[in-house]
ZAVO-829985 format. One record per atom (N, C-alpha, C): residue in three letters; atom name; x, y, z. Coordinates in steps of 0.1 Angstrom, whole numbers, always signed. Example, Ala and Ser with C-alpha at 12.3 -4.5 7.8 and 13.67 -1.06 7.14 Angstrom:
BEGIN
{residu=ALA	atome=N	c1=+132	c2=-57	c3=+78} .
{residu=ALA	atome=CA	c1=+123	c2=-45	c3=+78} .
{residu=ALA	atome=C	c1=+132	c2=-33	c3=+78} .
{residu=SER	atome=N	c1=+128	c2=-22	c3=+71} .
{residu=SER	atome=CA	c1=+137	c2=-11	c3=+71} .
{residu=SER	atome=C	c1=+129	c2=+0	c3=+79} .
This chain:
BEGIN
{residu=UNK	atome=N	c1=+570	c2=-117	c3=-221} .
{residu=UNK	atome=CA	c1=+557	c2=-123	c3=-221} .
{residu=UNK	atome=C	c1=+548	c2=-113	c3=-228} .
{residu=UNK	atome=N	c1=+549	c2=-100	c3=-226} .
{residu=UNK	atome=CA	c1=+543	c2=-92	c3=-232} .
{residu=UNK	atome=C	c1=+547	c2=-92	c3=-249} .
{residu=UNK	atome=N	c1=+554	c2=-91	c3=-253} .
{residu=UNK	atome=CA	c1=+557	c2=-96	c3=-268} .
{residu=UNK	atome=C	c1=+549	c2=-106	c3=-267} .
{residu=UNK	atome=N	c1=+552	c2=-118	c3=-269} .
{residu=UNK	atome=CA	c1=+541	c2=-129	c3=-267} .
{residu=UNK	atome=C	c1=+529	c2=-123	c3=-270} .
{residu=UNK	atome=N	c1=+524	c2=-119	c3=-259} .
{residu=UNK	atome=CA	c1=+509	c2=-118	c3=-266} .
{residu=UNK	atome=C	c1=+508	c2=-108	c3=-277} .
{residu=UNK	atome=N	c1=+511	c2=-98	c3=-280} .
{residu=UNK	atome=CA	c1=+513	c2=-91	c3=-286} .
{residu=UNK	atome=C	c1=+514	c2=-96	c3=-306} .
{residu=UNK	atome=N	c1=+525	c2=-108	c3=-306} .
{residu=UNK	atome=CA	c1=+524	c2=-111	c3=-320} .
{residu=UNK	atome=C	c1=+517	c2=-125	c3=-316} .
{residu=UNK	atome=N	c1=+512	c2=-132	c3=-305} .
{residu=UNK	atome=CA	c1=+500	c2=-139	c3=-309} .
{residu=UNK	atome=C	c1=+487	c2=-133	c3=-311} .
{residu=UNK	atome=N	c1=+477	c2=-117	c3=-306} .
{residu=UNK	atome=CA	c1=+469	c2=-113	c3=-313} .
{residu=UNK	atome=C	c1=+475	c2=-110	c3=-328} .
{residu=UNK	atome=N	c1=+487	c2=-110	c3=-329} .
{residu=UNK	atome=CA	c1=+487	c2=-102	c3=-346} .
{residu=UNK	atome=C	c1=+484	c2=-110	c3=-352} .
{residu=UNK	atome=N	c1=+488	c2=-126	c3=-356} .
{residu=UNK	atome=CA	c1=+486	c2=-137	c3=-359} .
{residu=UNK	atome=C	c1=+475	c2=-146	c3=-358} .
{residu=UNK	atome=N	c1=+467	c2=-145	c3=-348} .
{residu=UNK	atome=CA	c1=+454	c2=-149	c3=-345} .
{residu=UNK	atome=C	c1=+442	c2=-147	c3=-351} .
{residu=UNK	atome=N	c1=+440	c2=-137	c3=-362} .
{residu=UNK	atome=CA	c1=+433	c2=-138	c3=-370} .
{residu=UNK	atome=C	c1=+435	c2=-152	c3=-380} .
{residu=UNK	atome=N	c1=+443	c2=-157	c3=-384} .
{residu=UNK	atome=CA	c1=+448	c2=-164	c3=-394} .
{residu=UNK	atome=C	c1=+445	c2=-178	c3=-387} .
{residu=UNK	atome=N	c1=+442	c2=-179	c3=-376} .
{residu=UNK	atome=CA	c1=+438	c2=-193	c3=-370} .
{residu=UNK	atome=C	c1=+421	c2=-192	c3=-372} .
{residu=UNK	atome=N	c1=+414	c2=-183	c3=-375} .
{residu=UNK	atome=CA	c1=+397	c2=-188	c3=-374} .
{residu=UNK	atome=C	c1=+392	c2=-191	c3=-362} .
{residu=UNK	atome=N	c1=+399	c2=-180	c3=-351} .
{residu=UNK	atome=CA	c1=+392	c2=-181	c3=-341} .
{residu=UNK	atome=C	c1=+388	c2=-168	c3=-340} .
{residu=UNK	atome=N	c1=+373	c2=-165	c3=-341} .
{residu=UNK	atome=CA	c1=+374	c2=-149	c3=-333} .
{residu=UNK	atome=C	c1=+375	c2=-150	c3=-317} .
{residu=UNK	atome=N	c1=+363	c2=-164	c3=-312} .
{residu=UNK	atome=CA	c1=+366	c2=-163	c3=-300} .
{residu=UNK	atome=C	c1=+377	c2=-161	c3=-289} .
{residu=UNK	atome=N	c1=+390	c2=-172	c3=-297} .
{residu=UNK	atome=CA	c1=+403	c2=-169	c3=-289} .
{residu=UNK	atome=C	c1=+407	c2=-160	c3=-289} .
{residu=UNK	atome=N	c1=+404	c2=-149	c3=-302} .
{residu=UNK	atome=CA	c1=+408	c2=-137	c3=-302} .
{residu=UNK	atome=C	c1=+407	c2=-124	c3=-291} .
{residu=UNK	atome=N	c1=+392	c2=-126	c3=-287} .
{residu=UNK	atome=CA	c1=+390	c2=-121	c3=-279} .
{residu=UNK	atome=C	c1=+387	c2=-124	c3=-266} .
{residu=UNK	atome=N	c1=+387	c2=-137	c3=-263} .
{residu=UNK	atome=CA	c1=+393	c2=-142	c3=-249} .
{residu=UNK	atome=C	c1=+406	c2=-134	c3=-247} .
{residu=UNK	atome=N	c1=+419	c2=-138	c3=-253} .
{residu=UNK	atome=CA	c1=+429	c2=-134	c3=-250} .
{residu=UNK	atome=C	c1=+431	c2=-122	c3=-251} .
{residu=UNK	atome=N	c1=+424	c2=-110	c3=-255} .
{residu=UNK	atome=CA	c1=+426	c2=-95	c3=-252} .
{residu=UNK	atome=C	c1=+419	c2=-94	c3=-239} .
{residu=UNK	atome=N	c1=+408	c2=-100	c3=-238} .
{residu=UNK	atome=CA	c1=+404	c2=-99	c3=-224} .
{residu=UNK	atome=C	c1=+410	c2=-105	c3=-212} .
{residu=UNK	atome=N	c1=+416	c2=-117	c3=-214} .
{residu=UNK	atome=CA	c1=+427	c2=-118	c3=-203} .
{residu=UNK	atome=C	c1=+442	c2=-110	c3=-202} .
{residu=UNK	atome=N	c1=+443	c2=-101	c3=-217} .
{residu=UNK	atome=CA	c1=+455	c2=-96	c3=-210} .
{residu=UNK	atome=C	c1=+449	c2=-79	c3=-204} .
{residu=UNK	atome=N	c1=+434	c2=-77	c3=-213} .
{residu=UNK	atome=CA	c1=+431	c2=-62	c3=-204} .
{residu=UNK	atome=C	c1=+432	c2=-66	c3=-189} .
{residu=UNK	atome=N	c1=+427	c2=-75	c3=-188} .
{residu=UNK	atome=CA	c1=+421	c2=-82	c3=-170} .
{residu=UNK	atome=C	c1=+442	c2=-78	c3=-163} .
{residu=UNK	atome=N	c1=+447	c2=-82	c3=-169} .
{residu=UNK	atome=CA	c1=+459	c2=-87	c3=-162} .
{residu=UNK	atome=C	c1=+463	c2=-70	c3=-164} .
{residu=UNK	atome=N	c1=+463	c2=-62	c3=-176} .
{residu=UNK	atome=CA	c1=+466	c2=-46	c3=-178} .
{residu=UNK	atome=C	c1=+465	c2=-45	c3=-162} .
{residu=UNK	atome=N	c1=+448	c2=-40	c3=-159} .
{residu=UNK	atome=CA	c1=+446	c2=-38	c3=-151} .
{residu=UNK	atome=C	c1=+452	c2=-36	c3=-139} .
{residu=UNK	atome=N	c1=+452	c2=-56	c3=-135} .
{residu=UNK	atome=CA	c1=+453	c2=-62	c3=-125} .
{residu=UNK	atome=C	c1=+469	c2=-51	c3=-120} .
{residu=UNK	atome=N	c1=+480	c2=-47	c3=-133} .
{residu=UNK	atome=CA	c1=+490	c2=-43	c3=-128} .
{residu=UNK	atome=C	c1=+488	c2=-30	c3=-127} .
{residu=UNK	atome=N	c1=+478	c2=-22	c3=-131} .
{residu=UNK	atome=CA	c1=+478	c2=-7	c3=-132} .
{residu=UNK	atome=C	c1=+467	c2=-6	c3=-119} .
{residu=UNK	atome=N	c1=+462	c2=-10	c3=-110} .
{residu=UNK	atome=CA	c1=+460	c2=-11	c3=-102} .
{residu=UNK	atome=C	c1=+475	c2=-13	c3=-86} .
{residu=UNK	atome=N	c1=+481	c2=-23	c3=-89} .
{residu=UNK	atome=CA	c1=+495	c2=-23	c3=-83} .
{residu=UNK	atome=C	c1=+502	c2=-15	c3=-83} .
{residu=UNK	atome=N	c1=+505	c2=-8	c3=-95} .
{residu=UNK	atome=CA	c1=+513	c2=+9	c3=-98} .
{residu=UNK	atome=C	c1=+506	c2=+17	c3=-87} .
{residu=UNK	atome=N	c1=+492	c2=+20	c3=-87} .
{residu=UNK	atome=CA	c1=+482	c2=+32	c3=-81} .
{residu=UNK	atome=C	c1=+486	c2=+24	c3=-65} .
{residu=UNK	atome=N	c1=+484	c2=+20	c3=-59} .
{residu=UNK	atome=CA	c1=+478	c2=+13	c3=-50} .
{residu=UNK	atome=C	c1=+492	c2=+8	c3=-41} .
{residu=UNK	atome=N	c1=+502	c2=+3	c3=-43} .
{residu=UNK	atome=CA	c1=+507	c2=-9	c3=-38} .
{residu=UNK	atome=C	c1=+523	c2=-3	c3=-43} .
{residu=UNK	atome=N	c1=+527	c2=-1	c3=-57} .
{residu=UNK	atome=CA	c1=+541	c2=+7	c3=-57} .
{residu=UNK	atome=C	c1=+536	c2=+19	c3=-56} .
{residu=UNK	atome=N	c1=+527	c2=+25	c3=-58} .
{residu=UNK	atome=CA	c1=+528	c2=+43	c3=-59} .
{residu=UNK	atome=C	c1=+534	c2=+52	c3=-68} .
{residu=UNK	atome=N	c1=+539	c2=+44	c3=-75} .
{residu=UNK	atome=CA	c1=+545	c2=+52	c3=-89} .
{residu=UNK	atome=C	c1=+546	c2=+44	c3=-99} .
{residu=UNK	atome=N	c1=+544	c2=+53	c3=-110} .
{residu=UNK	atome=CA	c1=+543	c2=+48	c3=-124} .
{residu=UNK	atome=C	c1=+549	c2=+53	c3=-136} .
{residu=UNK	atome=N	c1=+550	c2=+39	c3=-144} .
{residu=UNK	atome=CA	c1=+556	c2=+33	c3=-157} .
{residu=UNK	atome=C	c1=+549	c2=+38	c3=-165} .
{residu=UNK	atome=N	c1=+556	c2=+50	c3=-176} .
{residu=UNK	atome=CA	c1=+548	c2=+53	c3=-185} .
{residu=UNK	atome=C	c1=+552	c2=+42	c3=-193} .
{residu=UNK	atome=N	c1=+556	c2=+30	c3=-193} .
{residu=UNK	atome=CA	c1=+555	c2=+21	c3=-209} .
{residu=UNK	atome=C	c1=+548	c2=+13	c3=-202} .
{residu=UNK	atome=N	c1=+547	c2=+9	c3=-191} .
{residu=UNK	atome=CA	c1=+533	c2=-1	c3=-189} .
{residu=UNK	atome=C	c1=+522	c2=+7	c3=-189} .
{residu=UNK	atome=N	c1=+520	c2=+19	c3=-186} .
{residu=UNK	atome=CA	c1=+505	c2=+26	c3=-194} .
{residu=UNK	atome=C	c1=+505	c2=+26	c3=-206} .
{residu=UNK	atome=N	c1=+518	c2=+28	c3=-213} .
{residu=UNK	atome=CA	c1=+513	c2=+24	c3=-225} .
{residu=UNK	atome=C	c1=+509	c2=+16	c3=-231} .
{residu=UNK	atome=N	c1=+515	c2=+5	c3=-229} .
{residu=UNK	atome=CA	c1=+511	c2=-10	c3=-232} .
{residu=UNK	atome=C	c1=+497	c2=-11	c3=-228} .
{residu=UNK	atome=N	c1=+492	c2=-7	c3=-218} .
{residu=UNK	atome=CA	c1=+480	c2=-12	c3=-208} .
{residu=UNK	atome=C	c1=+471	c2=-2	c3=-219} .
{residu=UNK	atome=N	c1=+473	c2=+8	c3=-225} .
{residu=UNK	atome=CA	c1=+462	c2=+16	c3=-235} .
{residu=UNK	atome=C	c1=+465	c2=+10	c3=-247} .
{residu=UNK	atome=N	c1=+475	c2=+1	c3=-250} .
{residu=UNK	atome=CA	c1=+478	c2=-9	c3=-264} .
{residu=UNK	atome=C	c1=+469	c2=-14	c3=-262} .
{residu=UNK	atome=N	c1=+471	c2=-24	c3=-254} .
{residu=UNK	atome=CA	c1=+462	c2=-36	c3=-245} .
{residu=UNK	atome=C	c1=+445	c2=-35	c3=-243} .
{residu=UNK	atome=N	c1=+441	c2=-25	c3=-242} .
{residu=UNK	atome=CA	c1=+430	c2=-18	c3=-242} .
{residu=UNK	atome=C	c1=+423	c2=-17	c3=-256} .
{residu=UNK	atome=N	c1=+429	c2=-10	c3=-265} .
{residu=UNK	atome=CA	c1=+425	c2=-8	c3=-277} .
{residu=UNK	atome=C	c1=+424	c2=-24	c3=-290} .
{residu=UNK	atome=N	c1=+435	c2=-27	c3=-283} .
{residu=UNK	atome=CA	c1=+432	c2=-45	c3=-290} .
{residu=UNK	atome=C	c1=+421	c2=-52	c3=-282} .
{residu=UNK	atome=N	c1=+415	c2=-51	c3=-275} .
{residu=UNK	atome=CA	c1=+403	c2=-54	c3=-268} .
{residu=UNK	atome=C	c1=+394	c2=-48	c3=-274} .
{residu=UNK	atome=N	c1=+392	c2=-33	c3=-276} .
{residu=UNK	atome=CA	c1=+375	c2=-25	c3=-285} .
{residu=UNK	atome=C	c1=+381	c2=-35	c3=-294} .
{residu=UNK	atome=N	c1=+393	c2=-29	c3=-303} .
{residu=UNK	atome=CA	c1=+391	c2=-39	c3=-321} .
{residu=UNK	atome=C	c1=+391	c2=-52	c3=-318} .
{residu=UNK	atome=N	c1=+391	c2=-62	c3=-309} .
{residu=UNK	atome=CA	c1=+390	c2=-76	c3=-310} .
{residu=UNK	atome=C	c1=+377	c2=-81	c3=-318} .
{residu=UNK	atome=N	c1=+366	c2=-70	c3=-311} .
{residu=UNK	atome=CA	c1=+352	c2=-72	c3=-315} .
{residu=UNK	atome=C	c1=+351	c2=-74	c3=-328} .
{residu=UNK	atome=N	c1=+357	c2=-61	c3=-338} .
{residu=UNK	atome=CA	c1=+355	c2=-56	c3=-354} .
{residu=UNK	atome=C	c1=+365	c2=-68	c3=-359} .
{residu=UNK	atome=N	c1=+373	c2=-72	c3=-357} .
{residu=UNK	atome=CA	c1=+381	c2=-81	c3=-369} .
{residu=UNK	atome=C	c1=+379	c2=-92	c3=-365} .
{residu=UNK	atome=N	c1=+376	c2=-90	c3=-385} .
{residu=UNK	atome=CA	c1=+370	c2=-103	c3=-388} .
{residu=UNK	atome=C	c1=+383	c2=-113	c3=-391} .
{residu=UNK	atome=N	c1=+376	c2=-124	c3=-393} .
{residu=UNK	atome=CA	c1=+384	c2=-137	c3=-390} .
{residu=UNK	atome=C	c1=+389	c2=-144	c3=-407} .
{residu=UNK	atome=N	c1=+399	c2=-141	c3=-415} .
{residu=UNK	atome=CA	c1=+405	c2=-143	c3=-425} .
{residu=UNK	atome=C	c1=+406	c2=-160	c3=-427} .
């Protein structure tokens, strides 16, 4: 699922949406979260490739703002 999102932001410029662009980085930061919260809290240990992801996930959210729509 995570691929999924991942090459639909890559591709998402090419549809002329900025908005869905950054809807959808914000629903996967929101969901980042929601799991790196679960790690801290609920399993007590942690996945350094879902922090990674979740600082991927993060940074395609600041640049969702800056790219422009081709």
């Amino acid at each position: 699922m995570g691929l999924i999102f991942y090459i639909f932001l890559l591709g998402a410029p090419f549809l002329f949406a900025k908005n869905l662009i950054i809807l959808a980085a914000s629903s996967g930061l929101l969901f980042s979260i929601f799991l790196i919260a679960l790690q801290f809290f609920v399993i007590r240990d942690y996945c350094l490739y879902c922090l990674l992801s979740a600082l991927i996930t993060f940074l395609l959210f600041i640049n969702s703002f800056f790219v422009p729509v081709l």
